[in-house]
Every structure is written in structure tokens, then in C-alpha cells.
C-alpha positions in Angstrom: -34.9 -36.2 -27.7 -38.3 -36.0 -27.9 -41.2 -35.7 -31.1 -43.1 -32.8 -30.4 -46.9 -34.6 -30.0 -48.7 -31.3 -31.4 -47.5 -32.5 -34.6 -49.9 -35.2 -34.7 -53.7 -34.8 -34.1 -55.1 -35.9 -30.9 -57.8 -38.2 -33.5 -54.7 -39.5 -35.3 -53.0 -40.7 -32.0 -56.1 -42.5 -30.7 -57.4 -44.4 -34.0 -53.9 -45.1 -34.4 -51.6 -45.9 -30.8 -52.3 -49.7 -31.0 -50.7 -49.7 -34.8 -48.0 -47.6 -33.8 -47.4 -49.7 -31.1 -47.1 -53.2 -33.4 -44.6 -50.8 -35.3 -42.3 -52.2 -32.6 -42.9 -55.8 -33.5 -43.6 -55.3 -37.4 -42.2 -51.8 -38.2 -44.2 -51.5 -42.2 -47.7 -52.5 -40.4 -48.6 -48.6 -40.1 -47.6 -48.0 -43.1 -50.2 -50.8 -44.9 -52.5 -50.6 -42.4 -52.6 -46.4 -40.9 -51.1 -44.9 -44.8 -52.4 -41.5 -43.7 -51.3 -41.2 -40.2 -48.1 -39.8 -39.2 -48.4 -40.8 -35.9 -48.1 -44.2 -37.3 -45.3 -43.2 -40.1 -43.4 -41.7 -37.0 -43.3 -45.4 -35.2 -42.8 -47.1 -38.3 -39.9 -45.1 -38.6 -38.5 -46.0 -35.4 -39.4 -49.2 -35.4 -37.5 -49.9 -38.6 -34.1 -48.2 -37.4 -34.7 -50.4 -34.3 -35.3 -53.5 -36.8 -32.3 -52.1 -38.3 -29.9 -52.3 -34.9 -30.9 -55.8 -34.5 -29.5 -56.8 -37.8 -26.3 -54.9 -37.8 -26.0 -56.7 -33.5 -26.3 -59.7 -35.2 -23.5 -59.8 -37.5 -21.3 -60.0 -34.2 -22.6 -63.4 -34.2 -19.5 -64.4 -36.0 -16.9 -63.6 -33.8 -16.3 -66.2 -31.6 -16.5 -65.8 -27.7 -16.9 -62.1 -27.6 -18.8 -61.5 -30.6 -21.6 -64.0 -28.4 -21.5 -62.0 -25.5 -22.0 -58.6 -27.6 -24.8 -60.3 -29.5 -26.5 -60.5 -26.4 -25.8 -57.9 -24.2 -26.6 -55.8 -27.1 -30.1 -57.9 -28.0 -31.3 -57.1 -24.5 -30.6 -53.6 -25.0 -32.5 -53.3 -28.1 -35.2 -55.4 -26.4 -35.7 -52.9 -23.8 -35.6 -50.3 -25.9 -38.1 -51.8 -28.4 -40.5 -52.2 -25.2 -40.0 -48.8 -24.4 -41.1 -47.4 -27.3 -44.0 -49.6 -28.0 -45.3 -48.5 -24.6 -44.8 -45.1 -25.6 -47.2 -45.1 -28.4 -49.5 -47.3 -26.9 -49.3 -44.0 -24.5 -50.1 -41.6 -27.1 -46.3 -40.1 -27.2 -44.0 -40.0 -29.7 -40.4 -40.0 -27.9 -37.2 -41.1 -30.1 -35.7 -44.2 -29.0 -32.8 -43.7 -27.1 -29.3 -43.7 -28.7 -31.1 -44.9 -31.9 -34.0 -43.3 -32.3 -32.9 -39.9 -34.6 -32.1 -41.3 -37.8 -35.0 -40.8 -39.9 -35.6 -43.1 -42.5 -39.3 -43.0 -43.6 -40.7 -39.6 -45.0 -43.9 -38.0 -42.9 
């Protein structure tokens, strides 16, 4: 699924890919640091549902054996997919991430 880009001005993607990019890393930085762009609110937004995904893997932690190997398979996932999306809006594009990426938790 992807974001329509003509929602977001071509001067608001380019003052604002390397933010939404950190989104990945530190999903509120656009928000402090972009507050007006929605190119930035859009990665935020994905970057906190992917923030999200790692917490909720991590509670299969507990279980012994199989809970480990879901942890992990399921961390690498989410690092991939975290990667992907930071090079997306380092590209200019705003794609969902996949599986994860629709729920929409911060307003534009």
C-alpha cells in the first residue's frame, strides 16, 4: 500500500527526508524537530507502529525455547523492515511499511 507523495510538497520532502528518515531510529524526532511537515508526521507515524511491533515481539521473550527463536526471527523482520522504510524517505517516498505500516496512529 502505498502514500500518495502529491500529498506532501516537493519543499516539504526535501527540507525534511533526512528527519523522516531518523523517524526510523527515533519515531517523535519529526514531530519536535519538522512540527509542520507532514512528510515528517507521515514517518513518525510509521516509525512509531514499527517501535510499537518491536515491543509487542519482545514480550515472546518469556517463553522459553520458542518464544527465543520468535523473538528473533521476528526482530530481523522488523529490522529489515525498519531499513526499508528509512531508505524510503531518505528517497523522498512515502510507502507504508509492509504488513505493519496501515495503522495510523499520529494525526496529519
Amino acid at each position: 500500500m502505498n502514500e500518495n507523495n502529491q500529498v506532501f510538497s516537493n519543499e516539504d520532502i526535501e527540507q525534511n527526508k533526512v528527519i523522516a528518515a531518523l523517524a526510523y531510529l527515533i519515531f517523535f524526532l519529526p514531530l519536535i524537530a519538522a512540527k509542520d511537515s507532514a512528510f515528517g508526521k507521515f514517518h513518525a507515524n510509521q516509525g512509531l507502529v514499527l517501535f510499537i511491533a518491536f515491543v509487542a515481539i519482545s514480550i515472546f521473550q518469556v517463553i522459553p525455547i520458542l518464544g527465543f527463536i520468535i523473538f528473533w526471527l521476528g526482530y530481523v523482520a522488523l529490522v529489515i523492515i525498519g531499513i526499508l522504510g528509512a531508505v524510503s524517505a531518505y528517497n523522498g517516498k512515502a510507502e507504508e511499511l509492509p504488513v505493519i505500516g496501515q495503522f495510523n496512529l499520529i494525526n496529519k
